[in-house]
C-alpha positions in Angstrom: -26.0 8.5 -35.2 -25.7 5.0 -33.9 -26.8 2.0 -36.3 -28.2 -1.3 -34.7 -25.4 -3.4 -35.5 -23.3 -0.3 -33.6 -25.9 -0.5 -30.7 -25.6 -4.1 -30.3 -21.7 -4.4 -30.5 -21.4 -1.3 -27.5 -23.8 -2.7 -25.1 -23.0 -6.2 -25.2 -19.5 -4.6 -24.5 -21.0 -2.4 -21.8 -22.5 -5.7 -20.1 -19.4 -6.9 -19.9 -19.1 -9.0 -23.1 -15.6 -9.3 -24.5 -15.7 -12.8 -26.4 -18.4 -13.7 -29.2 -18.3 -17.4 -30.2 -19.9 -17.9 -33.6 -19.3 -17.5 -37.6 -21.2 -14.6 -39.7 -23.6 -15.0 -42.0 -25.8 -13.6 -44.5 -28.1 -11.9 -42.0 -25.5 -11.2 -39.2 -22.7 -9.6 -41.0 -23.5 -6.2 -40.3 -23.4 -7.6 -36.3 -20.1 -8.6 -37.2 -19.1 -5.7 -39.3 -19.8 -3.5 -35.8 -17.6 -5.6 -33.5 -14.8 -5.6 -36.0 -14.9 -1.4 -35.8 -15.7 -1.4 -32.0 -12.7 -3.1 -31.7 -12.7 -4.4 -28.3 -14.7 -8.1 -28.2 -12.9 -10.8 -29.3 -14.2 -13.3 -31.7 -13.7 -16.7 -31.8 -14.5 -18.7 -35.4 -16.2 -21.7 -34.9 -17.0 -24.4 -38.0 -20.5 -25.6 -36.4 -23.1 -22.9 -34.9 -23.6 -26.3 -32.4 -19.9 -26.3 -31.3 -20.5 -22.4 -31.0 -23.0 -22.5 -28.6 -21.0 -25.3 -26.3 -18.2 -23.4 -26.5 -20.2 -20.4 -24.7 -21.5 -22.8 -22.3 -18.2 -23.5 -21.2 -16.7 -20.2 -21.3 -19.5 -19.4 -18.9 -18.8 -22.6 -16.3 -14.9 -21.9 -15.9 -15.7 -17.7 -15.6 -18.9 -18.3 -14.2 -19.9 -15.2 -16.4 -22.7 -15.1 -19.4 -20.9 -16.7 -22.7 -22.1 -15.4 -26.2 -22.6 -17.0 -29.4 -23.8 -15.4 -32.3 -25.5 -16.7 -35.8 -27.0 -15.8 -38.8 -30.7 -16.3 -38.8 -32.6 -19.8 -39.6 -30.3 -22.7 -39.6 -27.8 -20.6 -38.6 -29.4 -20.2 -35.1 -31.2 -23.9 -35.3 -27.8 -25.5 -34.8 -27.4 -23.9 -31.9 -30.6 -24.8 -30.6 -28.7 -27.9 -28.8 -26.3 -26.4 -26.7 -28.9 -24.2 -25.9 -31.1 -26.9 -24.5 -27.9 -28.2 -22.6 -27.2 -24.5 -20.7 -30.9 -24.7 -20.0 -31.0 -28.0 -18.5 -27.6 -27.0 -16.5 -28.3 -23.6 -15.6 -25.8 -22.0 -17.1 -25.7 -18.3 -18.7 -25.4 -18.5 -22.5 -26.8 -15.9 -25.2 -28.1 -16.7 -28.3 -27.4 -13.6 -30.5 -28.9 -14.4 -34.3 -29.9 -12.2 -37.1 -33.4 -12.3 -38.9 -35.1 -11.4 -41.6 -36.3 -8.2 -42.3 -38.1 -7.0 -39.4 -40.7 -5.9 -41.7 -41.6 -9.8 -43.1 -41.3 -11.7 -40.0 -43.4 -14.2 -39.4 -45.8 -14.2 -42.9 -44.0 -17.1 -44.6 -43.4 -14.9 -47.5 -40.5 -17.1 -48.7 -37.4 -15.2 -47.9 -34.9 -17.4 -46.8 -34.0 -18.6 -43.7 -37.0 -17.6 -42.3 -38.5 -19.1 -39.5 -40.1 -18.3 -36.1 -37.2 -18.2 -34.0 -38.9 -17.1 -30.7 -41.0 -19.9 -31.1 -38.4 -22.7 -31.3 -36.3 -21.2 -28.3 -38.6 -19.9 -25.9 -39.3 -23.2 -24.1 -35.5 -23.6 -23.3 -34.2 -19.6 -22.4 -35.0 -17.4 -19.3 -35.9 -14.5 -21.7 -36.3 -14.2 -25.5 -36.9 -11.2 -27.9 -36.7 -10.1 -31.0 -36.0 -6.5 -32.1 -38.5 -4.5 -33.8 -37.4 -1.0 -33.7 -33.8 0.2 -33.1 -34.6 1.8 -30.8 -35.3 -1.4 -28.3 -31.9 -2.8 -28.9 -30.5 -1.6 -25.8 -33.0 -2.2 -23.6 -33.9 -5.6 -24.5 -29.9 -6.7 -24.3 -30.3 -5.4 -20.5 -33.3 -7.3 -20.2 -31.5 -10.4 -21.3 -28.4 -10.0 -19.4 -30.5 -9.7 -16.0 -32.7 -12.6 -17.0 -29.5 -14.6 -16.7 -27.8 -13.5 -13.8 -30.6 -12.7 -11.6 -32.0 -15.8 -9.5 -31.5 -18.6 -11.6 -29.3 -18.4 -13.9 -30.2 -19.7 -17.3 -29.8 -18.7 -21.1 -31.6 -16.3 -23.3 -32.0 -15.3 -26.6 -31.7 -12.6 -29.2 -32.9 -11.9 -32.8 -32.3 -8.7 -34.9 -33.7 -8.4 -38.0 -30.9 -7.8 -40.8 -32.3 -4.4 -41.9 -32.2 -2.9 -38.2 -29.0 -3.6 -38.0 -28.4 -0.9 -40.4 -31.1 1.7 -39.8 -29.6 4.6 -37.4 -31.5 6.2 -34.1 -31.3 9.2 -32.4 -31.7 7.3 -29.5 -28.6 7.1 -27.0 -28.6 3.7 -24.6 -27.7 4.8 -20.7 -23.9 4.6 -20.3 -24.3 4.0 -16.4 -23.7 0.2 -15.0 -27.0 -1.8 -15.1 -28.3 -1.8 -11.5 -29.3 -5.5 -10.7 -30.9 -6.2 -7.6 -28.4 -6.7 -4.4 -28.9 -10.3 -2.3 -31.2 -10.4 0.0 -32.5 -12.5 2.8 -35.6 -13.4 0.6 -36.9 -15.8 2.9 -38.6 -15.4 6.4 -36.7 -16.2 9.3 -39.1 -19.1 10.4 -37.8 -21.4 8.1 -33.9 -20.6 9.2 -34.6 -21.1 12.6 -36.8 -24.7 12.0 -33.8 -25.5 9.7 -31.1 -25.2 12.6 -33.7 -26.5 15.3 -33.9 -29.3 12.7 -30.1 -29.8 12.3 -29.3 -30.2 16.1 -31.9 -32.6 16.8 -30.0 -34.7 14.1 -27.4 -37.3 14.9 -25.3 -37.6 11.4 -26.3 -34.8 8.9 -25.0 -34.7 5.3 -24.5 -31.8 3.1 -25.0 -32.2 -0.6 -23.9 -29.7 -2.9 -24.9 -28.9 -6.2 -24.7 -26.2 -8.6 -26.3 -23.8 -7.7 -23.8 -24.1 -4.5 -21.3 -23.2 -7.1 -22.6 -20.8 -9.1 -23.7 -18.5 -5.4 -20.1 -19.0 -4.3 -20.4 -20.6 -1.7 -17.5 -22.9 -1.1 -16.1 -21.5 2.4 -19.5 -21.1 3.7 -20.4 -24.4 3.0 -17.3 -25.5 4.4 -18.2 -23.9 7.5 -21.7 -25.2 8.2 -20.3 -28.7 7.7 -17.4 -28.1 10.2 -20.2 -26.6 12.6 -22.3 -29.2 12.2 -19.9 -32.2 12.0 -21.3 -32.9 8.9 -19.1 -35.0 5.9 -20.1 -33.4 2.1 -21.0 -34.6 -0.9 -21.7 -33.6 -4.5 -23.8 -33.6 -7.7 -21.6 -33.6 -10.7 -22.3 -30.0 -11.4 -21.0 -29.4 -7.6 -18.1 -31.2 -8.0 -15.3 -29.5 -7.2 -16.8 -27.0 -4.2 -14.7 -28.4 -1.9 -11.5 -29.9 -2.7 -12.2 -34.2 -3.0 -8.7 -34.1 -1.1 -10.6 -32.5 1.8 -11.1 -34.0 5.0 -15.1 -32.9 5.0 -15.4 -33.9 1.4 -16.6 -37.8 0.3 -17.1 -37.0 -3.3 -19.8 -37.3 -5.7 -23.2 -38.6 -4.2 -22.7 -42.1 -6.3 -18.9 -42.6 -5.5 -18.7 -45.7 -3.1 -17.5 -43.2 0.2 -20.7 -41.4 -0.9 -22.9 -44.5 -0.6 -21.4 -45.8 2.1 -22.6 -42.6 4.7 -25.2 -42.1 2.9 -27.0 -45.5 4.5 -26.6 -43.8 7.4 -27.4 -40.5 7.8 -30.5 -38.8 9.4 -30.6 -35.9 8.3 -29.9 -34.5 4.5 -29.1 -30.5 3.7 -29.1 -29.9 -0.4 -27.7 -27.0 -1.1 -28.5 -25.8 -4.9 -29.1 -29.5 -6.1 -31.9 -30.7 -7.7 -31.9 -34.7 -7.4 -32.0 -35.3 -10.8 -32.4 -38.4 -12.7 -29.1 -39.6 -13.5 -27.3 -38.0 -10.1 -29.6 -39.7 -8.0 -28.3 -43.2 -9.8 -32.4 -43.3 -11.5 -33.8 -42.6 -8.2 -32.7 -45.1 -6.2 -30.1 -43.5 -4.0 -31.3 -43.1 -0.7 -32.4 -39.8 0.8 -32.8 -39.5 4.5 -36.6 -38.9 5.5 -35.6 -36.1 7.0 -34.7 -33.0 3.7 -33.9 -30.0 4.2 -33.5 -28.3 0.7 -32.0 -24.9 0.1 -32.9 -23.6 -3.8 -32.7 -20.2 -5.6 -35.5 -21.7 -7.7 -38.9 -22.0 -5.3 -40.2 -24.7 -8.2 -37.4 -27.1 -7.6 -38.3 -27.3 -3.2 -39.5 -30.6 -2.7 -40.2 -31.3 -6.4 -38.3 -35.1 -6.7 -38.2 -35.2 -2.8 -40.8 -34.2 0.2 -38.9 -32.0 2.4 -39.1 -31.2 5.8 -37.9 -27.7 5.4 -37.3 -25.7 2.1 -35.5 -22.4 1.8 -35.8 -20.6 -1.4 -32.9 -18.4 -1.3 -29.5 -17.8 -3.5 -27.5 -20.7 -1.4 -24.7 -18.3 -0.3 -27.2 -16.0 1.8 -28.8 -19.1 2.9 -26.0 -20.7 4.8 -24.6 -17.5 6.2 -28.4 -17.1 7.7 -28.0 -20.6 9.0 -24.3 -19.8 10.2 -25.4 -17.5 12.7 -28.1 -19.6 14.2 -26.0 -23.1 14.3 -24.6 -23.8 17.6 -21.9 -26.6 17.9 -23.3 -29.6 16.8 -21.8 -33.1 17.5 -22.5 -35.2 14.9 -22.4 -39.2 16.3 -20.8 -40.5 12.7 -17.7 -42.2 14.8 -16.0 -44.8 12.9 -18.7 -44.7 9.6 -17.6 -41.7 8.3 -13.9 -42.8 9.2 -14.3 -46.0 7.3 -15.8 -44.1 4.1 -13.1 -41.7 3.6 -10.7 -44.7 2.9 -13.2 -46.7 0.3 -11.7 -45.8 -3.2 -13.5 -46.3 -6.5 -15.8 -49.8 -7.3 -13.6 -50.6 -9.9 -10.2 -48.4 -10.6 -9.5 -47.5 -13.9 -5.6 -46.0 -15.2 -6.8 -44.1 -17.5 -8.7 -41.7 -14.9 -5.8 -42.7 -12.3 -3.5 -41.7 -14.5 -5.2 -38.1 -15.5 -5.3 -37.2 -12.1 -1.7 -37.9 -11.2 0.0 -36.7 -14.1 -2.1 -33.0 -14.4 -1.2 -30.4 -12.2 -4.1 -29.1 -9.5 -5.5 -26.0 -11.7 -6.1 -28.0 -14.5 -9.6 -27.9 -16.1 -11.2 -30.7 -17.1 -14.1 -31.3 -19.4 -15.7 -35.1 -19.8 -18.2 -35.7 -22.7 -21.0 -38.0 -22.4 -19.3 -41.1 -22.8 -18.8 -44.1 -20.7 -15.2 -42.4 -19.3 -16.8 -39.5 -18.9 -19.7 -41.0 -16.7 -17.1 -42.7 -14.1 -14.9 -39.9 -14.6 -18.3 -37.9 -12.5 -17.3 -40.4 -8.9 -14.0 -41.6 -9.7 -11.7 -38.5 -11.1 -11.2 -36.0 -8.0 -11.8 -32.5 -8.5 -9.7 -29.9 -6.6 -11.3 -26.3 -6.8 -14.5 -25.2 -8.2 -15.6 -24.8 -11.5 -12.5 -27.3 -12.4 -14.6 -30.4 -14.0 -17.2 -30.4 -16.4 -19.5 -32.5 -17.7 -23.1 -32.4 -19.5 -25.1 -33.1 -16.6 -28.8 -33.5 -17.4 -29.0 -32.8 -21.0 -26.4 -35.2 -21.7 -25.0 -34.0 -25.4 -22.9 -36.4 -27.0 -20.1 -34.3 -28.3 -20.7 -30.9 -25.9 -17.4 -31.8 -24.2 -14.2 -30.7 -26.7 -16.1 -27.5 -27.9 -17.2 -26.7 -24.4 -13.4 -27.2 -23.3 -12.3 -24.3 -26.1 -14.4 -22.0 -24.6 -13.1 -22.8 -20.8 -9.3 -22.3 -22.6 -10.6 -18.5 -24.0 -12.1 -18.2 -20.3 -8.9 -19.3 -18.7 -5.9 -18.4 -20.2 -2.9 -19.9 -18.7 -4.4 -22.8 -17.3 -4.0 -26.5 -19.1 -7.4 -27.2 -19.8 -8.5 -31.1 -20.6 -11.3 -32.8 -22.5 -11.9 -36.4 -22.3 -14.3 -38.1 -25.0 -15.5 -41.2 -26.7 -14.4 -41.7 -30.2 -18.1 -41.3 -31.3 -18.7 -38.2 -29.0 -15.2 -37.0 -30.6 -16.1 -37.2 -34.2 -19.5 -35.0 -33.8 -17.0 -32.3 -32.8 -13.7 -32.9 -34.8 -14.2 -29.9 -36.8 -13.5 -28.0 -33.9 -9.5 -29.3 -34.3 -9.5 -25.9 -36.6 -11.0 -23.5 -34.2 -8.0 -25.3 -31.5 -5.4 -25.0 -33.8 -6.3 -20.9 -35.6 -6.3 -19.4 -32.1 -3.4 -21.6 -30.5 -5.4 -23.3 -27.4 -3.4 -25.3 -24.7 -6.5 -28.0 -25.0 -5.5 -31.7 -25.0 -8.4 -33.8 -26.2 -8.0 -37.3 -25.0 -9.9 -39.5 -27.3 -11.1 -43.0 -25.5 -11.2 -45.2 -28.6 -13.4 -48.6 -28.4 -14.6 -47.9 -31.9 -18.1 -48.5 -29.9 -21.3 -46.0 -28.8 -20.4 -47.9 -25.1 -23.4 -46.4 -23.1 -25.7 -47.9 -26.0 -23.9 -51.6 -26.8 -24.2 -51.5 -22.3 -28.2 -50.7 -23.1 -28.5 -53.5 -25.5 -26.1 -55.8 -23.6 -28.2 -55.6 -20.6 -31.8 -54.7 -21.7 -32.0 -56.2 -25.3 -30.4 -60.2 -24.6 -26.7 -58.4 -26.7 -28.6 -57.8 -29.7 -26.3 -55.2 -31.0 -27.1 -52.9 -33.6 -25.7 -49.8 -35.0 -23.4 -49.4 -31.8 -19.5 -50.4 -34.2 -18.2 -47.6 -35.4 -15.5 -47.2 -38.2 -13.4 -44.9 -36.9 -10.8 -42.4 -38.6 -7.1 -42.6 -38.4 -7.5 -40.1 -35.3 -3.6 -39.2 -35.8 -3.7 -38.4 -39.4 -7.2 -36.3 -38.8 -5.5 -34.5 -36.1 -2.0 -34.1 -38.6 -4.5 -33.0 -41.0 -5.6 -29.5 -38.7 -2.1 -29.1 -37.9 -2.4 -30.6 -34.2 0.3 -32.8 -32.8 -1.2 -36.1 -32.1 0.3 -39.5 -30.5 -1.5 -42.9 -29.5 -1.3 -44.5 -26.6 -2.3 -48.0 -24.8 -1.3 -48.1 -21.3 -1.0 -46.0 -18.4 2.9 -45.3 -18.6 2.4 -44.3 -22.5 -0.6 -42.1 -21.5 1.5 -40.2 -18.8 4.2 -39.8 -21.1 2.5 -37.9 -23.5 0.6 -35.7 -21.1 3.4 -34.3 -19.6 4.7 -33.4 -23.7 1.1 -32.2 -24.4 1.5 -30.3 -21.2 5.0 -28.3 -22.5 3.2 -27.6 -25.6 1.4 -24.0 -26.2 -1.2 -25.0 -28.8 -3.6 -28.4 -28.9 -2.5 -31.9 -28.6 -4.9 -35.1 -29.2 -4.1 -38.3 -27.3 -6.0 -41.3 -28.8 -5.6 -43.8 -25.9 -6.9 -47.5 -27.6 -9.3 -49.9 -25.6 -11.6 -52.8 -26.6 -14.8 -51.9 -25.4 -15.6 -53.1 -21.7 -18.5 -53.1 -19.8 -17.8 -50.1 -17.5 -20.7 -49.8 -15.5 -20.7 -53.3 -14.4 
């Protein structure tokens, strides 16, 4: 017979599991103990349960498949509350799987240690959350979990198994059969397809925005199609980047790049695809949205919630713009020389660092940005080629998510030079994570921005608070002898010929390379 820990290991395996993130602990080694005898997940070791969970969340942007981390129960699991909160803000499939106390003392505060209501602290940021109480539920709540992220909006969830279930045996045998999820459907009526496309050719210059949820249905040649149809130039939310090539003669960029702007002044008509209009996309709400929306969402809650629409469309965006597809006749748009003009604007203010990056890595590399003030311009100015190719922490904005998240899009994507970019304070919250680099080998090259300043902040204080700076100078490590110190090549650099040197060597190399490239802090954003 079966015990949980054995249950757990086969039917995350059966849902298609086949890399944990994480470290054991007291109350998850028997977890542990099962994987090492099933014998066919791999696990990554991680120093910080926080760095474990962004590594999961960027396994699962590059595959575009659920990434697991797994913890030991109470701080164990609390670390990785964060990067939960970040795949929840960005929609992106991440499991939490953490041990517990005995399932037999939960929730009394009887003093056994780590104990704490788990459920409690992560349901208001997972799709689904559970905690075993019976063996015999193992199975069925890991299915429950794994359609909870991948059905309709996909967003993370969360596991607890008590430490002595993990060990009790069953007689109970989970279904071996794939887990039937519900197909796509047309989940809309046809009324609001129709008023969208009656909508569209009454229109004289419509845009496309994608987001990404565009992404995440697949819907990159579709799109494509509907803006050739239409006559309609596209632009993107940073978590659409990438959906259609920023070489592309339809594409403009991000929705703040300066070609963005400069059509968006002019159209008449707006079609979001899987994009929210959040906060910081929408430049703090001041970029402007035609009057005329028409706003296509897998999530019904998000139609018209930052912006009254004219039509919504609740519907996985892929289905959606086939539906609209076949309705769509010809449409001549009346851009003429606008759209023309736009496509030759280049960034506000060029920077060689990001110039540089782009020339010098080849066009399947993957690139990660942290929240830092490179990684914020990198969002408009660095061009994305492909899909799921550039990353950043879009809406939860977590100041060192970007070199952990970039491990786990290495694991998801072997063979492909995979990139982080970060500020030296971002960079030191996930150093640690040099080790988990260097043990497994991983083609990542960090690229450390070094101004010895929190930038975004000193801008904040600069700007808002007459330059009374406090707490934004930062004493920085030697990052070359810290890197030397995990066994990582390292080199520093302070122009754009030095920078490109050393790519194309971290480039040759088979394991990690850091780049500290040295700046004086400037006022990036102007």
């Amino acid at each position: 017979m079966p015990t949980g820990a054995e249950i757990v290991a086969e039917r995350l395996h059966h849902q298609g599991v086949r890399t944990l993130f994480g470290m054991p602990g007291s109350h998850s080694t028997a977890i542990y103990d099962a994987v090492k005898r099933h014998g066919r997940i791999q696990t990554i070791l991680v120093r910080n349960e926080q760095a474990g969970a962004f590594m999961a969340d960027g396994y699962a942007r590059v595959s575009g498949r659920p990434g697991v981390v797994c913890t030991t129960a109470g701080p164990g699991a609390t670390n990785a509350l964060t990067g939960i909160g970040e795949a929840w803000a960005d929609s992106i499939p991440i499991l939490l799987v953490a041990g517990q106390v005995n399932h037999d003392r939960l929730f009394q505060e009887c003093g056994n240690y780590h104990e704490i209501d788990l459920e409690g602290i992560f349901s208001p940021c997972t799709k689904f959350t559970g905690t075993v109480m019976a063996v015999e539920e193992i199975a069925v709540l890991i299915d429950r979990a794994f359609a909870a992220m991948t059905v309709g909006r996909p967003r993370p969830a969360a596991l607890f198994f008590p430490q002595d279930l993990m060990t009790f045996t069953s007689h109970f045998v989970a279904p071996t059969t794939e887990i039937t999820k519900p197909s796509i459907q047309l989940s809309f009526p046809e009324g609001p397809v129709r008023h969208a496309s009656e909508v569209i050719g009454e229109s004289k210059r419509p845009i496309l925005v994608a987001g990404g949820g565009a992404v995440a249905a697949g819907a990159s040649d579709t799109l494509r199609q509907v803006a050739r149809r239409i006559g309609a130039p596209v632009v993107t939310t940073t978590n659409g980047k990438g959906i259609l090539s920023e070489r592309d003669p339809l594409s403009l960029g991000h929705m703040r790049s300066a070609r963005a702007k400069a059509v968006l002044n002019e159209a008449d008509l707006m079609i979001a695809v899987g994009c929210r209009f959040t906060e910081v996309t929408t430049d703090y709400r001041t970029l402007r949205v035609p009057r005329r929306l028409i706003q296509i969402d897998i999530d019904p809650g998000q139609i018209g919630m930052n912006y009254p629409v004219e039509v919504g469309i609740t519907a996985d965006a892929q289905v959606a713009l086939l539906a609209l597809l076949e309705q769509l006749p010809k449409h001549e748009s009346a851009w003429a020389d606008v759209w023309e003009n736009a496509r030759g604007l280049g960034p506000e203010r060029p920077e060689w660092l990001i110039d540089t990056l782009r020339a010098e890595l080849p066009e399947n590399a993957i690139v990660f940005a942290d929240a830092c003030e490179m990684g914020f311009r990198m969002q408009t100015d660095f061009p994305a080629l492909e899909p799921r190719s550039f990353f950043y922490p879009a809406n939860f904005i977590t100041l060192g998510w970007g070199f952990p998240a970039a491990i786990g899009g290495a694991i998801a994507a072997p063979g492909r030079p995979v990139v982080c970019v970060a500020g030296d304070g971002g960079f030191t919250m996930a150093a640690q994570e040099l080790a988990t680099a260097a043990r497994y080998s991983l083609p990542v090259i960090a690229v450390v921005h070094n101004d010895s300043t929190y930038g975004a902040i000193k801008n904040i204080q600069k700007n808002k608070h007459e330059a009374r700076y406090l707490d934004t100078d930062l004493n920085n490590p030697d990052f070359l002898l810290l890197a030397q110190a995990y066994g990582v090549p390292a080199s520093r650099v302070r122009n754009a010929d030095e920078l490109a040197a050393a790519l194309r060597l971290a480039l040759k190399r088979q394991g990690p390379t850091l780049i500290e490239v040295v700046d004086s802090w400037r006022y990036l954003r102007g």
